[in-house]
C-alpha positions in Angstrom: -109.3 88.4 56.0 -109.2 85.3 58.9 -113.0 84.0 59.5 -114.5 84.5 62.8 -117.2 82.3 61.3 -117.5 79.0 58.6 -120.4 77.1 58.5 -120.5 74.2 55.9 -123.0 72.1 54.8 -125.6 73.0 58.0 -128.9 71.2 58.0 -131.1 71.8 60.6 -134.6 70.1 60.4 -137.6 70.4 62.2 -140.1 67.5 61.7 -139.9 66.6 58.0 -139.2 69.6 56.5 -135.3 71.3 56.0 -135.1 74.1 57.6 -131.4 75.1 56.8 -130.3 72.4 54.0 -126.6 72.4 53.3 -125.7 76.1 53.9 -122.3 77.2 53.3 -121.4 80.7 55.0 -118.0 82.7 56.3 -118.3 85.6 58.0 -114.5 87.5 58.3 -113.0 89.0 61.5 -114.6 92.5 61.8 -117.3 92.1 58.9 -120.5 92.9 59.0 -123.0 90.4 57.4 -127.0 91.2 56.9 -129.0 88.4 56.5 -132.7 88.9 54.5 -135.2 86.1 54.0 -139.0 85.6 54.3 -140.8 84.6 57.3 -140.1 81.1 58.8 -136.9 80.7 55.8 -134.8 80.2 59.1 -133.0 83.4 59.5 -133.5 83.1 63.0 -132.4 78.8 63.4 -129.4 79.7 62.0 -128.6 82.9 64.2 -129.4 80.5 67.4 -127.1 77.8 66.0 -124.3 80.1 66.1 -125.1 81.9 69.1 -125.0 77.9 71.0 -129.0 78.3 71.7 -129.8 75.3 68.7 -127.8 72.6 67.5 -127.5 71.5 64.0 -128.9 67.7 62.3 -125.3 68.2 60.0 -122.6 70.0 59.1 -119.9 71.8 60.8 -119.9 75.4 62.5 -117.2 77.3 63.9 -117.4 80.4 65.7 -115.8 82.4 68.3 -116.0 81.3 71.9 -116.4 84.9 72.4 -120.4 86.0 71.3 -123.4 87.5 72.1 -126.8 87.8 71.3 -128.8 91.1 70.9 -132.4 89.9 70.5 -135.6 91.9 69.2 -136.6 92.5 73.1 -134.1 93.9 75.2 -134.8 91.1 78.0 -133.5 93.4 80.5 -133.9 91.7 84.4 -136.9 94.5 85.7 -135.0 93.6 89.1 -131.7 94.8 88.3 -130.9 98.3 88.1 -129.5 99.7 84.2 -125.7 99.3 85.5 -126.5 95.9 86.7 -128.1 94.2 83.6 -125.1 95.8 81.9 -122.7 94.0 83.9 -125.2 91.1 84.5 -122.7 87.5 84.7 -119.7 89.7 84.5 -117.5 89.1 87.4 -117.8 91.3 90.4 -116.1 94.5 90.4 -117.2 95.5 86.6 -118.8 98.8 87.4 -116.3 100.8 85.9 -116.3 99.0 82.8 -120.1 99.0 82.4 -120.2 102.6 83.5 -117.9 102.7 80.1 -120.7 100.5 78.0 -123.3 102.9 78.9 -121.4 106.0 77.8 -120.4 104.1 74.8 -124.5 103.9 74.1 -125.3 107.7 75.5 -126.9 106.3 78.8 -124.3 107.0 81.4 -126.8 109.6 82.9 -129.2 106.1 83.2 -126.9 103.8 85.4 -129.3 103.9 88.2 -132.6 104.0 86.7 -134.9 101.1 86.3 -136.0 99.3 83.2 -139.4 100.2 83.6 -138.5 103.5 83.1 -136.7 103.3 79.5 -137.6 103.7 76.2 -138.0 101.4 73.7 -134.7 102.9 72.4 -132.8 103.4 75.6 -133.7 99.9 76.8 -132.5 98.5 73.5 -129.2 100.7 74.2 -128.7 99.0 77.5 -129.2 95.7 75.7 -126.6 96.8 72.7 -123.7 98.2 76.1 -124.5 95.0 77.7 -123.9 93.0 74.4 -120.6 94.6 73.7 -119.0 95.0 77.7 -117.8 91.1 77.0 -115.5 92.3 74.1 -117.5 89.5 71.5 -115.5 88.4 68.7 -119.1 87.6 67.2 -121.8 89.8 67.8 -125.4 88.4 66.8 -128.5 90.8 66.3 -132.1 89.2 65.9 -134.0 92.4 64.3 -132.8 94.7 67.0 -135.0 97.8 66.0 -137.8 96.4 64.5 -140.1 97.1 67.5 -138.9 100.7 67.4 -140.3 103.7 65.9 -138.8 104.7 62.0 -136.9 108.0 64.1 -135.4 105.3 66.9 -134.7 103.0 64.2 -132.6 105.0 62.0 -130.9 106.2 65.2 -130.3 102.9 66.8 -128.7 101.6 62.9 -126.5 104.9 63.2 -125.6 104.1 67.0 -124.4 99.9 65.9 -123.1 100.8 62.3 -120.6 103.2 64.5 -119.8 101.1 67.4 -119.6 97.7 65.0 -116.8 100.0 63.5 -115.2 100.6 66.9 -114.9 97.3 68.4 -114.5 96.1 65.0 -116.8 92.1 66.1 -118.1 89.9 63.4 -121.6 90.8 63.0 -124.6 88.6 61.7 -128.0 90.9 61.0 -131.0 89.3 60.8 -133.9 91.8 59.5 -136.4 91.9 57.3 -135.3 95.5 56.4 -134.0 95.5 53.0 -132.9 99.6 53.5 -131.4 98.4 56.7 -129.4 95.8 55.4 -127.7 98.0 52.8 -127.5 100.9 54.9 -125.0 98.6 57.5 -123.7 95.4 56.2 -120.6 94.8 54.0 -122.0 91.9 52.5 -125.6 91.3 52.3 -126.9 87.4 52.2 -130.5 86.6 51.5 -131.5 83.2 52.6 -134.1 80.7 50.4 -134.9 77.4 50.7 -132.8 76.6 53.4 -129.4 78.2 51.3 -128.1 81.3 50.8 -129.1 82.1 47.1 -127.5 85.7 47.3 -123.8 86.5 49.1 -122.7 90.1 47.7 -120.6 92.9 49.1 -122.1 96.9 49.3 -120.1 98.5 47.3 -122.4 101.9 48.3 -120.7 104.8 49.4 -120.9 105.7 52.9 -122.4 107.8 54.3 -125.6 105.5 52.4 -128.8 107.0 51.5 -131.7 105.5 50.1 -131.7 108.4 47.4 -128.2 106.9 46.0 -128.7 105.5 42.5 -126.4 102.9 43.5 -128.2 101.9 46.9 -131.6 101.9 44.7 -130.3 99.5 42.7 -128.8 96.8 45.1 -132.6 97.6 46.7 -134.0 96.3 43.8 -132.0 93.4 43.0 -131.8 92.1 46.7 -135.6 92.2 46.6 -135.8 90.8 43.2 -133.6 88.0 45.2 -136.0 87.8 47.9 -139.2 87.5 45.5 -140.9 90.8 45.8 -141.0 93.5 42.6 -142.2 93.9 39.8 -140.6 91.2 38.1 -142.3 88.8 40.5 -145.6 89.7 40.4 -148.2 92.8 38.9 -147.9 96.4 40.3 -151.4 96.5 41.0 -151.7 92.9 43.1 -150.3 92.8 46.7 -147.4 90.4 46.9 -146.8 88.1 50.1 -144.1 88.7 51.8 -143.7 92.4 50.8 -143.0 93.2 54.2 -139.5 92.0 53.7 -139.0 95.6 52.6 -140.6 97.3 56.1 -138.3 97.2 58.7 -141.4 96.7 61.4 -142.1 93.2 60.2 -141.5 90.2 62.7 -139.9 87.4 62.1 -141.6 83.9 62.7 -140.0 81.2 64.2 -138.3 79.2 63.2 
């Protein structure tokens, strides 16, 4: 498989403390990466560094000229009609091919409506269509669903998991949503101390349930990985961080 993305030895640092610390990563042309990590572990720094919004202090990244970002917010222009924040920096004359985006995303019924009248879930569609109308070769997504309800959520991870297969981008996850991750990605990375301390394929089945002996186990381990479990700390004593396995946690900057 040819990389659409190699990153090696990255550093990024913000004041004096390492936020990203020599991290190695390739991410293949048409695979589909999840990336877990706690709060502040820089999940988020390294998503902006390949999406050209940060710069790295070290180490070389290569990605596609070809990328967008898909951000927790759907950052829609309230000015500009549902067709026209589709086709928003496209050239002039695009209609047609963000009149395609929307159907792609169920919402060709909502080409003239107004943000303000969305959804949480149909206004993160419009972001997803206008994502994917540039034909990315990388396609980056900041927790997409994690302001969504659990219903919207699972739909939404249905809606990308088939249209990641269609178009067939590079795709970096970042979530807190241990389920999530397994239920989409083909490899699943979790990210400590500023390095990547896991980097394994899902071997699950599709179509992937959480009932699947198989996805209960990666579960396990990746949140074993990630410090949370009962091999990190008692049953009875709340752990910090355990909403690494909630996929309506936030993610803290950086």
């Amino acid at each position: 498989m040819n990389a659409a993305v190699q990153v090696k030895g990255l550093r990024r640092v913000f004041g004096d403390r390492p936020v990203l610390d020599g991290l190695d990563l390739t991410i293949g042309q048409g695979e589909f990466v999840a990336l877990l990590g706690a709060s502040g572990s820089g999940k988020t720094t390294l998503l902006r560094i390949l999406g050209a919004l940060d710069g790295a202090d070290e180490g070389e990244v290569l990605v596609p000229e070809a990328r967008t970002v898909v951000f927790q917010e759907p950052r829609l222009v309230p000015s500009k009609r549902v067709l026209a924040n589709v086709t928003v920096a496209l050239p002039r004359g695009e209609a047609a091919r963000g009149a395609r985006a929307l159907a792609e995303v169920g919402l060709a019924r909502h080409a003239r409506a107004w943000p303000a009248t969305l959804s949480g879930g149909e206004a993160q569609r419009v972001a997803l269509a206008r994502a994917l109308v540039r034909e990315p070769e990388l396609l980056l997504l900041d927790e997409p669903f994690a302001a969504l309800d659990a219903l919207t959520r699972l739909r939404m991870q249905d809606l990308v998991g088939e249209l990641c297969r269609t178009h067939r981008p590079a795709v970096l996850l970042v979530t807190h949503d241990v389920d999530e991750a397994v239920r989409l990605a083909d490899r699943v990375c979790v990210l400590r101390d500023g390095r990547l301390v896991t980097d394994e394929p899902v071997t699950v089945a599709r179509p992937r349930e959480p009932s699947d002996p198989a996805f209960a186990t990666l579960r396990r381990r990746l949140l074993r990985d990630l410090g949370v479990g009962p091999e990190t700390a008692p049953a009875a004593t709340p752990v910090p961080g355990a909403e690494l396995a909630s996929a309506s946690a936030s993610d803290n900057r950086p």
